[in-house]
LOVOBA-16412 format. One record per atom (N, C-alpha, C): residue in one letter; atom name; residue number from 1; z negated, y negated, x negated. Coordinates in Angstrom, 1 decimal, m for minus. Each point is the difference from the previous one (the first is absolute). Example, Ala and Ser with C-alpha at 12.3 -4.5 7.8 and 13.67 -1.06 7.14 Angstrom:
<pts>
{r=a | a=N | k=1 | pz=m7.8 | py=5.7 | px=m13.2} $
{r=a | a=CA | k=1 | pz=0.0 | py=m1.2 | px=0.9} $
{r=a | a=C | k=1 | pz=0.0 | py=m1.2 | px=m0.9} $
{r=s | a=N | k=2 | pz=0.7 | py=m1.1 | px=0.4} $
{r=s | a=CA | k=2 | pz=0.0 | py=m1.1 | px=m0.9} $
{r=s | a=C | k=2 | pz=m0.8 | py=m1.1 | px=0.8} $
</pts>
This chain:
<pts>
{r=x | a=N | k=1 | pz=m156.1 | py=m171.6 | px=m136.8} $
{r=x | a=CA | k=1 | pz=m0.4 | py=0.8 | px=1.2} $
{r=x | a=C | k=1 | pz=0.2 | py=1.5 | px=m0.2} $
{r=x | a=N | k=2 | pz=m0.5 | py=0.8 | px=0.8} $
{r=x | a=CA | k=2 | pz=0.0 | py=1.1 | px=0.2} $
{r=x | a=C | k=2 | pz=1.5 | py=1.0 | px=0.2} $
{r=x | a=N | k=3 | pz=0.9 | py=m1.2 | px=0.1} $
{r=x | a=CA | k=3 | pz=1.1 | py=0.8 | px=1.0} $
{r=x | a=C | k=3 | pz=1.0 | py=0.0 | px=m1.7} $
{r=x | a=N | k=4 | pz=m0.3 | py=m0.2 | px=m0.9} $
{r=x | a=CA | k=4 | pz=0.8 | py=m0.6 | px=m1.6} $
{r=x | a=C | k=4 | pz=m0.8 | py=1.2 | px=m0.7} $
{r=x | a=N | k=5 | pz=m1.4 | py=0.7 | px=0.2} $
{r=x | a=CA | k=5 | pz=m0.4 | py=1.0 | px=m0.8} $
{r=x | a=C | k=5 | pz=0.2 | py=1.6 | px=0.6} $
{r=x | a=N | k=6 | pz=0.1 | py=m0.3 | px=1.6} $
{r=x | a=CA | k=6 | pz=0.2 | py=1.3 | px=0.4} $
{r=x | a=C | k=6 | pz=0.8 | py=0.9 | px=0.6} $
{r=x | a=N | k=7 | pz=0.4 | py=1.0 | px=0.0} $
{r=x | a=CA | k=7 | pz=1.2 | py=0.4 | px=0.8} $
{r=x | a=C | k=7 | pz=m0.6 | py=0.5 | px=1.2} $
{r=x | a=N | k=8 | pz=0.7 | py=0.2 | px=1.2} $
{r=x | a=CA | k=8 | pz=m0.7 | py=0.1 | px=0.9} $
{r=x | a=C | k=8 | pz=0.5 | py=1.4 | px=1.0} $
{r=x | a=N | k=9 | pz=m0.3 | py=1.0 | px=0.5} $
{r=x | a=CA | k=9 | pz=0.3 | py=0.9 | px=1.0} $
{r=x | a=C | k=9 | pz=m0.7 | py=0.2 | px=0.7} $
{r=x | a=N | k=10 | pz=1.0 | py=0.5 | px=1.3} $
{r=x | a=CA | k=10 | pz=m1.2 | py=0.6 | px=1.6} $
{r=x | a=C | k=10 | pz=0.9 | py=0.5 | px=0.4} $
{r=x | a=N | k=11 | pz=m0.7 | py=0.5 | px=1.0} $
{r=x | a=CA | k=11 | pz=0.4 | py=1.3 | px=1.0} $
{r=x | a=C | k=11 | pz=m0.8 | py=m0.8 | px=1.3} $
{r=x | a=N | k=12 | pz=0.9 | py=0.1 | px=1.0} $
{r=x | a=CA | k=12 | pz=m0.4 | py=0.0 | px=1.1} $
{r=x | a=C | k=12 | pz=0.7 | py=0.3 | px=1.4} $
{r=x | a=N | k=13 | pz=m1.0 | py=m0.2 | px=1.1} $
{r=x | a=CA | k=13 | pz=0.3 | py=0.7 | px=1.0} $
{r=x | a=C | k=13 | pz=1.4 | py=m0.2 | px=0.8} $
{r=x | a=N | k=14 | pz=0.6 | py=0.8 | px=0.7} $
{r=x | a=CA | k=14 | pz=1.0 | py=m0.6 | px=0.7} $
{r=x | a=C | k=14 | pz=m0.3 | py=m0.7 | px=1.5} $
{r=x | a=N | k=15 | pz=m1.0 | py=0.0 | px=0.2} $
{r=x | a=CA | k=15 | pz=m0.4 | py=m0.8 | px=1.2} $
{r=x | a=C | k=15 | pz=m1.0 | py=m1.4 | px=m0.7} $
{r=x | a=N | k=16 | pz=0.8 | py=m0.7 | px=0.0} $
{r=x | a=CA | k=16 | pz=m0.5 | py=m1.4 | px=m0.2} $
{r=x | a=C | k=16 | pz=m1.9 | py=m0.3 | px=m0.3} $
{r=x | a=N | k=17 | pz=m0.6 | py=m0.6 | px=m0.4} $
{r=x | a=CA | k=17 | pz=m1.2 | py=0.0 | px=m0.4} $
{r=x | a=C | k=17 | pz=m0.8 | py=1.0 | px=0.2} $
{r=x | a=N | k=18 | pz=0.1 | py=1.4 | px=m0.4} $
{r=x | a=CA | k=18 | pz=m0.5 | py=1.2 | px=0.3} $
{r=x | a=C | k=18 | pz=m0.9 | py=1.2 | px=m1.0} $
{r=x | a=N | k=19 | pz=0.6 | py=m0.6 | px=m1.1} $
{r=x | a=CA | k=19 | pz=m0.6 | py=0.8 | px=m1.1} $
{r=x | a=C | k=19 | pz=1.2 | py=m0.2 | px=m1.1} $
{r=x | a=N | k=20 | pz=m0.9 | py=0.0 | px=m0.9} $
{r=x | a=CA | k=20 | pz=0.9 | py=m0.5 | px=m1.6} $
{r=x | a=C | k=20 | pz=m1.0 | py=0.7 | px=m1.2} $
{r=x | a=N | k=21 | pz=0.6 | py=m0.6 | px=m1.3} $
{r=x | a=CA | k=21 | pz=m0.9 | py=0.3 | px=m1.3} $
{r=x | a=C | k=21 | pz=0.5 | py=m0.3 | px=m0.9} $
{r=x | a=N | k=22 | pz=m0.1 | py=m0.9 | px=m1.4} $
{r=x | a=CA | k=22 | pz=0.6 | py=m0.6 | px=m0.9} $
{r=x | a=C | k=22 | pz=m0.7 | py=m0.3 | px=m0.9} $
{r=x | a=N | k=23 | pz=1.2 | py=0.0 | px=m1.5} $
{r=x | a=CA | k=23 | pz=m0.9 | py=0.1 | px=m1.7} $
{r=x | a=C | k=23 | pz=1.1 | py=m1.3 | px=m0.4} $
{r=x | a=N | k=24 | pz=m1.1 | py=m0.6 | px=m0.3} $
{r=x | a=CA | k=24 | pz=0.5 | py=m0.4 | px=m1.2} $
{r=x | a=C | k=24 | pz=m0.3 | py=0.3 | px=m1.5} $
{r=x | a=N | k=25 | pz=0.9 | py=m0.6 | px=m0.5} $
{r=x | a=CA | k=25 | pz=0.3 | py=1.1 | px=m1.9} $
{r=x | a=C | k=25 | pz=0.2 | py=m1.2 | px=m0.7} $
{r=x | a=N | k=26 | pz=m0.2 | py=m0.3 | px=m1.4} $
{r=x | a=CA | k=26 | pz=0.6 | py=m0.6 | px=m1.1} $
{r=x | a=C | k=26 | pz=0.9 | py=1.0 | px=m0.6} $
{r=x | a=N | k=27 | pz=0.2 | py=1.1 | px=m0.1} $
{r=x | a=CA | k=27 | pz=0.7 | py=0.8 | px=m0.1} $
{r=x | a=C | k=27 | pz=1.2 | py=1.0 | px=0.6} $
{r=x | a=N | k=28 | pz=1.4 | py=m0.1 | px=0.1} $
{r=x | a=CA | k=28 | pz=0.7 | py=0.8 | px=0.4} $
{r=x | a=C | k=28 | pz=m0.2 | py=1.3 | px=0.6} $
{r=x | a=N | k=29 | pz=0.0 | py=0.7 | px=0.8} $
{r=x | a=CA | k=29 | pz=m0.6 | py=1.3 | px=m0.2} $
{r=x | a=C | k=29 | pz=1.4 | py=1.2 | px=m0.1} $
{r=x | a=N | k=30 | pz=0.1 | py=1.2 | px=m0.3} $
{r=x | a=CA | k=30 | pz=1.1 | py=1.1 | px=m0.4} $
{r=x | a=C | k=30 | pz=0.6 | py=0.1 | px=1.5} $
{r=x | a=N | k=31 | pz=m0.6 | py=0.4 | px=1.0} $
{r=x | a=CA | k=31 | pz=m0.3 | py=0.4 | px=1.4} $
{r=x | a=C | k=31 | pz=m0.5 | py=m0.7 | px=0.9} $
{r=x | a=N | k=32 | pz=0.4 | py=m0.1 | px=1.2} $
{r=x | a=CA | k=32 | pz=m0.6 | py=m0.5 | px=1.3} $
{r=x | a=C | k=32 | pz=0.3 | py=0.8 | px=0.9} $
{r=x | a=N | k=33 | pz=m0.6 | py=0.7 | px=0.8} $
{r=x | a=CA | k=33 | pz=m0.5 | py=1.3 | px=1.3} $
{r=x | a=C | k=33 | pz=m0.2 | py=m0.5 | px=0.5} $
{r=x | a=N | k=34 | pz=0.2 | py=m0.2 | px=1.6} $
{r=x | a=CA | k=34 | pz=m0.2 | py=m0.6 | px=1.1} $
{r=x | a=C | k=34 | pz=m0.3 | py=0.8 | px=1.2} $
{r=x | a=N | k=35 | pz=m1.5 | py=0.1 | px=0.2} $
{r=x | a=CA | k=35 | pz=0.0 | py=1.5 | px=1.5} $
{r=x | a=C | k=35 | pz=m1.1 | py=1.0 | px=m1.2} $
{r=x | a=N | k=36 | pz=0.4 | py=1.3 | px=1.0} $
{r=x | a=CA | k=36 | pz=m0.4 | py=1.3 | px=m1.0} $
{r=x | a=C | k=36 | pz=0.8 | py=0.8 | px=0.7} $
{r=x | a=N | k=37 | pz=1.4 | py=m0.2 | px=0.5} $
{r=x | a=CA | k=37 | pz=1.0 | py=0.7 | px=0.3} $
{r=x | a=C | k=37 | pz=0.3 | py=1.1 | px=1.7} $
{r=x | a=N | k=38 | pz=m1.0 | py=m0.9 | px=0.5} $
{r=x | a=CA | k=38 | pz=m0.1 | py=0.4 | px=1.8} $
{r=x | a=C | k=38 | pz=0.2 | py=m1.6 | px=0.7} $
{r=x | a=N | k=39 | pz=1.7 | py=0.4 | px=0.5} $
{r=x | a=CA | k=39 | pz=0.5 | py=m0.8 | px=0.6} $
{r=x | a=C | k=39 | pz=m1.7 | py=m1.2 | px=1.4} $
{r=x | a=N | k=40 | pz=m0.6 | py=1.5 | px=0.3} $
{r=x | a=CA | k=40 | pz=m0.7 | py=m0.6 | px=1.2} $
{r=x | a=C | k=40 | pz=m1.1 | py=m1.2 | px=m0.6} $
{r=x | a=N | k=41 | pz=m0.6 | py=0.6 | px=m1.1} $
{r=x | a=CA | k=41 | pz=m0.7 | py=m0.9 | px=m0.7} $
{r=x | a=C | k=41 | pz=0.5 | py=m1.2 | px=m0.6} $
{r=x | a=N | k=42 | pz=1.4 | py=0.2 | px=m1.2} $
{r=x | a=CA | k=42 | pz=0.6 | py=m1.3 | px=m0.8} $
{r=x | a=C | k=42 | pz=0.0 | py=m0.9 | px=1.2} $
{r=x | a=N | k=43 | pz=0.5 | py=m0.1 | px=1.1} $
{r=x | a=CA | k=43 | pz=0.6 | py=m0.9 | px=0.6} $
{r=x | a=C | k=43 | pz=m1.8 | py=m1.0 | px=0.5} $
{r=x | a=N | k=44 | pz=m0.8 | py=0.1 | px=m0.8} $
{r=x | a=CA | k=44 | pz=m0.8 | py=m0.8 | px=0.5} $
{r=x | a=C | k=44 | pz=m0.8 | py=m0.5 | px=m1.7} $
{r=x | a=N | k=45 | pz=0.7 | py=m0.1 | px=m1.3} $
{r=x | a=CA | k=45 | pz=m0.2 | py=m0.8 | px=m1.0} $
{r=x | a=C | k=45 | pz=m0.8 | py=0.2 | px=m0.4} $
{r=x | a=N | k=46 | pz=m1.1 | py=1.1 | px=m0.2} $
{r=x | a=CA | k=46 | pz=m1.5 | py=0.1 | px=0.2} $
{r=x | a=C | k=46 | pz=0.0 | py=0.6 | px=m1.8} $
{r=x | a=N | k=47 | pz=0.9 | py=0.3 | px=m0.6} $
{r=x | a=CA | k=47 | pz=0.0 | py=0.8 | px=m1.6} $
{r=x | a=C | k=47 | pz=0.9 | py=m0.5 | px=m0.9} $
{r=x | a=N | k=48 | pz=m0.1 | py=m0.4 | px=m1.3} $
{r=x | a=CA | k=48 | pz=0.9 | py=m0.6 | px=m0.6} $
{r=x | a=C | k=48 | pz=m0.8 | py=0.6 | px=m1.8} $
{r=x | a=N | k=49 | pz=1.3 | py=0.6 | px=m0.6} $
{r=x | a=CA | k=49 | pz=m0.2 | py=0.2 | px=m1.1} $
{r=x | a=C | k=49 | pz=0.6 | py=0.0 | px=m0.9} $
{r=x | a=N | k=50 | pz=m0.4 | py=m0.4 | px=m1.3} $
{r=x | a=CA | k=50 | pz=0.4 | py=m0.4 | px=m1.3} $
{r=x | a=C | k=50 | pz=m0.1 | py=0.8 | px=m1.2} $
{r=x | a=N | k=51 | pz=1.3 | py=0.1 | px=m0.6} $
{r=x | a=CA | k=51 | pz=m0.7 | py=1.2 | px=m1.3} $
{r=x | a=C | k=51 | pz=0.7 | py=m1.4 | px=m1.2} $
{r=x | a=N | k=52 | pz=m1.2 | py=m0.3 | px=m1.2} $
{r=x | a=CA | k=52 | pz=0.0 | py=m0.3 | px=m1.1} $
{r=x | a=C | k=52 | pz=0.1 | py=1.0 | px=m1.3} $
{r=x | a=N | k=53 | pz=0.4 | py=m1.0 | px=m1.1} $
{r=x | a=CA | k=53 | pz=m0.2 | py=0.7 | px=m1.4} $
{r=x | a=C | k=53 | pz=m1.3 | py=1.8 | px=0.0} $
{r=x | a=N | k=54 | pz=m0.9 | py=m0.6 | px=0.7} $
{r=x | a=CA | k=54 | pz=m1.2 | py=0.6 | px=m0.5} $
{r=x | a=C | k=54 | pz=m0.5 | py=0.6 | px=1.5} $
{r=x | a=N | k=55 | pz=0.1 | py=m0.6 | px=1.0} $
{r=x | a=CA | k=55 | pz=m0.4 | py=0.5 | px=1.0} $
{r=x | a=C | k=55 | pz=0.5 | py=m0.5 | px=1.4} $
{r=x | a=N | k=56 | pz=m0.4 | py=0.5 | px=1.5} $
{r=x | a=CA | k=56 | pz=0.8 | py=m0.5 | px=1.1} $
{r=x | a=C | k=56 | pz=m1.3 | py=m0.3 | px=0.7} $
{r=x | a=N | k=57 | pz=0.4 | py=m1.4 | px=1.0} $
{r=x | a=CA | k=57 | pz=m1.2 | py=m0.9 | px=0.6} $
{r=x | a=C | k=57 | pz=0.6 | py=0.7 | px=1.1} $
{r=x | a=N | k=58 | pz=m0.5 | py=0.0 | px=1.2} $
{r=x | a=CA | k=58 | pz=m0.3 | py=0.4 | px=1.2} $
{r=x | a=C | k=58 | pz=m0.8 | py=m0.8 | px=1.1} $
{r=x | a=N | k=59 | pz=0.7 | py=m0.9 | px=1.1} $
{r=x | a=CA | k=59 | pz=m0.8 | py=m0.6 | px=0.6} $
{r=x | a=C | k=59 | pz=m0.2 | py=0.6 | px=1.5} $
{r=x | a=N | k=60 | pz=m0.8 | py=0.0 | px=0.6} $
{r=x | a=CA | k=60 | pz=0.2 | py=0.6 | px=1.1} $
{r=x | a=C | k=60 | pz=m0.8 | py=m0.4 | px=1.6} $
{r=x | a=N | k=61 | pz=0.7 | py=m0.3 | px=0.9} $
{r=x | a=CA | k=61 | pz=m1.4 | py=m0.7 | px=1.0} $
{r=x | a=C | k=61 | pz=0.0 | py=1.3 | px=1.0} $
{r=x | a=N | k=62 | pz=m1.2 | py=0.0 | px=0.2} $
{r=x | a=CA | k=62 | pz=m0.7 | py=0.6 | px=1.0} $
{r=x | a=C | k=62 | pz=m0.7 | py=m0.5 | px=1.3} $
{r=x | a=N | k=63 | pz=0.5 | py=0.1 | px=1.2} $
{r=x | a=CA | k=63 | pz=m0.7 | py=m0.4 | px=0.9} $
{r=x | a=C | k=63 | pz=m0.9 | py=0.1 | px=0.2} $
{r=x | a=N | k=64 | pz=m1.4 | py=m0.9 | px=0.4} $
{r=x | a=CA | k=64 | pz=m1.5 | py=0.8 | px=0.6} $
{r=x | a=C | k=64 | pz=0.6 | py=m0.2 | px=1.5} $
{r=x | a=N | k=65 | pz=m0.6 | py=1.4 | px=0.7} $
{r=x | a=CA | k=65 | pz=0.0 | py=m0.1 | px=1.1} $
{r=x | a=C | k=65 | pz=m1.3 | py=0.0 | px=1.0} $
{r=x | a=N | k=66 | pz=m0.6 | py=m1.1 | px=m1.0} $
{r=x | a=CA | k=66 | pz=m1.5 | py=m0.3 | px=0.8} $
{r=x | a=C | k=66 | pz=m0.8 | py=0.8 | px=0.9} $
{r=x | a=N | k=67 | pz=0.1 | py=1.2 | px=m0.2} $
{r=x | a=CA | k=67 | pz=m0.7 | py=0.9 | px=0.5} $
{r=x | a=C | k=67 | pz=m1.1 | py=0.7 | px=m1.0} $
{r=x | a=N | k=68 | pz=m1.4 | py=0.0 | px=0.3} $
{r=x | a=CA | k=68 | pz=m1.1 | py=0.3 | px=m0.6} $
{r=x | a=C | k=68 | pz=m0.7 | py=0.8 | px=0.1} $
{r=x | a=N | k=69 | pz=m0.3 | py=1.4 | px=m0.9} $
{r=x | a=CA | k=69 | pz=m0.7 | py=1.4 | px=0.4} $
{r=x | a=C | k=69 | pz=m1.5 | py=m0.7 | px=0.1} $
{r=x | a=N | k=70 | pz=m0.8 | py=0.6 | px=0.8} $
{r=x | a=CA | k=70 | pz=m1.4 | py=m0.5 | px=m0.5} $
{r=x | a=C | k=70 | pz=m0.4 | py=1.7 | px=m0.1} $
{r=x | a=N | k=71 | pz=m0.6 | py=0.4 | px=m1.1} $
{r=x | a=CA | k=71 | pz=m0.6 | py=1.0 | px=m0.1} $
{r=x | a=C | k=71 | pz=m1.5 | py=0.5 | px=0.5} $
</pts>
């Protein structure tokens, strides 16, 4: 199974089913960043970053707020 090849991390919200984001790796990573360092924003899970050998992954959710320009 999946859970024997991969390591797993997330970040998420502090209000119960509200917003999250998560990597998994076959690989260890150097770093794990959690947020982008604004208390108002971390507290809702929405950024999570990784720095490797060679480079750093970055996940990030974005809300749509279903609102539609019509030009």
């Amino acid at each position: 199974m999946w859970e024997n090849k991969y390591r797993t991390y997330w970040s998420s919200a502090e209000k119960p089913g509200y917003s999250g984001v998560a990597i998994f790796t076959k690989y260890k990573p150097l770093s794990i960043f959690h947020g982008v360092g604004v208390k108002e924003h971390d507290n809702e899970g929405r950024v999570l970053t990784m720095e490797f050998d060679n480079f750093y992954i970055i996940v990030c959710y974005t809300p749509n707020s279903g609102q539609v320009q019509n030009k």
